[in-house]
C-alpha positions as CSV (number, residue, x, y, z in Angstrom):
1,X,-4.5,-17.8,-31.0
2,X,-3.0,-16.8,-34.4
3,X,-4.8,-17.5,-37.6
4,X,-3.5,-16.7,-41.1
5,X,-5.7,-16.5,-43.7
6,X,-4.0,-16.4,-47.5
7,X,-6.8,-14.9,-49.2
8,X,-9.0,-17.6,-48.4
9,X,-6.9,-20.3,-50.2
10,X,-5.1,-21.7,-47.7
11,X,-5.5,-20.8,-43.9
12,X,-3.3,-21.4,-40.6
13,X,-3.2,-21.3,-37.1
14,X,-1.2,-21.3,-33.5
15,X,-3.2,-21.9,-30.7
16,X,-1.6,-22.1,-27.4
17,X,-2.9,-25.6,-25.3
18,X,-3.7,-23.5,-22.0
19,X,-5.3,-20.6,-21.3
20,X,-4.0,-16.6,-20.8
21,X,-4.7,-16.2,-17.0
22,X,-6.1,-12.9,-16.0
23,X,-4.0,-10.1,-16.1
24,X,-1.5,-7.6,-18.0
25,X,0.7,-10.2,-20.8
26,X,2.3,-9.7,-23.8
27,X,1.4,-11.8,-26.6
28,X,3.9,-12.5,-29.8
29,X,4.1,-13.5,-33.4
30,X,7.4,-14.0,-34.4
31,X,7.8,-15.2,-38.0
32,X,11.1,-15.8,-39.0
33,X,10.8,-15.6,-43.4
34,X,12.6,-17.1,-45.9
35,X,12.3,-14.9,-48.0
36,X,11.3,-14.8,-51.6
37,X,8.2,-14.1,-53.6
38,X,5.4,-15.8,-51.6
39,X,8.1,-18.3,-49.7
40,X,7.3,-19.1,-46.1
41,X,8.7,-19.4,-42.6
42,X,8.3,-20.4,-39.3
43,X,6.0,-18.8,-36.7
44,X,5.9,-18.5,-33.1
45,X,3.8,-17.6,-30.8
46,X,4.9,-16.7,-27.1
47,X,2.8,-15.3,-24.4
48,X,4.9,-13.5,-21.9
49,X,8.2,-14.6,-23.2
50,X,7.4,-18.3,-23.2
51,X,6.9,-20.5,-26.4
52,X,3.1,-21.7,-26.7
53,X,2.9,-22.4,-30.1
54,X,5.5,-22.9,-33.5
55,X,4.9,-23.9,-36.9
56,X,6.0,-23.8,-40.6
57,X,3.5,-21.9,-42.8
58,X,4.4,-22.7,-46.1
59,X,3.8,-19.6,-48.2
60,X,2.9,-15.9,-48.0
61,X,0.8,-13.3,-49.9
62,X,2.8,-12.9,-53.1
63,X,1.5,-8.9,-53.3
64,X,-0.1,-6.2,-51.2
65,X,-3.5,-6.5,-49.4
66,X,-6.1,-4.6,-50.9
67,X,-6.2,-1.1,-49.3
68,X,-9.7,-2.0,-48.2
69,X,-9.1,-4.9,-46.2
70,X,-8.1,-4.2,-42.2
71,X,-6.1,-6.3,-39.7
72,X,-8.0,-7.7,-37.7
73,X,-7.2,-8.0,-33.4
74,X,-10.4,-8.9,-31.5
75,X,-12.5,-7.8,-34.5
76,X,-12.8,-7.8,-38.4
77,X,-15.7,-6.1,-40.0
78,X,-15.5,-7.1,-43.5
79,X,-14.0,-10.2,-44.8
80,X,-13.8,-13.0,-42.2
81,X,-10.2,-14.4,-41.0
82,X,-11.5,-17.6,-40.2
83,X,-14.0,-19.6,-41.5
84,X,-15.2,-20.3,-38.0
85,X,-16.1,-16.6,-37.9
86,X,-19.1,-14.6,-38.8
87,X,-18.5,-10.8,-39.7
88,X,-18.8,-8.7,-38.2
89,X,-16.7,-10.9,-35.6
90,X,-16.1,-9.4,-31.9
91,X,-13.9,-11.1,-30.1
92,X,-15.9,-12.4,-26.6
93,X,-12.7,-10.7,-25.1
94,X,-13.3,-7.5,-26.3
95,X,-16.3,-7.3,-23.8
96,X,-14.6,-9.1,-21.0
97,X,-11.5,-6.6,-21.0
98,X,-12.8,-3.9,-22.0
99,X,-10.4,-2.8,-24.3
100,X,-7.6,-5.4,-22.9
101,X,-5.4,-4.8,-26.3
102,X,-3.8,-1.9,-25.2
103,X,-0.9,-1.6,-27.9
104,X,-0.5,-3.6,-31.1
105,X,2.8,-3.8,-33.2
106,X,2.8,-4.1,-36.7
């Protein structure tokens, strides 16, 4: 799952229909911008290559994040991403793989 929150104003997600099987994968975000003060693009999200999930988002964060503020993979301590969340959030994968996100790029 990808979710995309715009500073609480609007929010989006990707969420693949089946599953990540057990095991080492790569997971993706592509997002193709186009470009502009706070334009959009299109995202994708691909597990191991393969196209799960696609959609238009249909505007970015005009500025910089607050240098406060943390991405958040498997966890966010301060501001929530999604409503659905409580903070802190901890992923339930984060005690199932025991530290399964082995590299993030940014």
């Amino acid at each position: 799952m990808f979710h995309d929150n715009l500073c609480g104003v609007e929010r989006y997600s990707l969420t693949g229909k089946d599953p990540i099987p057990p095991g080492k994968h790569v997971v993706t975000i592509d997002f193709n911008y186009d470009g502009g003060v706070r334009a959009g693009g299109e995202a994708t999200l691909t597990v191991d290559g393969n196209k799960v999930a696609g959609k238009k988002l249909p505007r970015t964060i005009a500025f910089r994040m607050s240098l406060d503020e943390t991405l958040g993979i498997g966890e966010d301590t301060d501001t929530p991403i999604s409503e659905d969340d409580e903070v802190p959030f901890n992923s339930p994968l984060k005690n199932v793989c025991h530290g399964c996100v082995s590299r993030a790029d940014v």
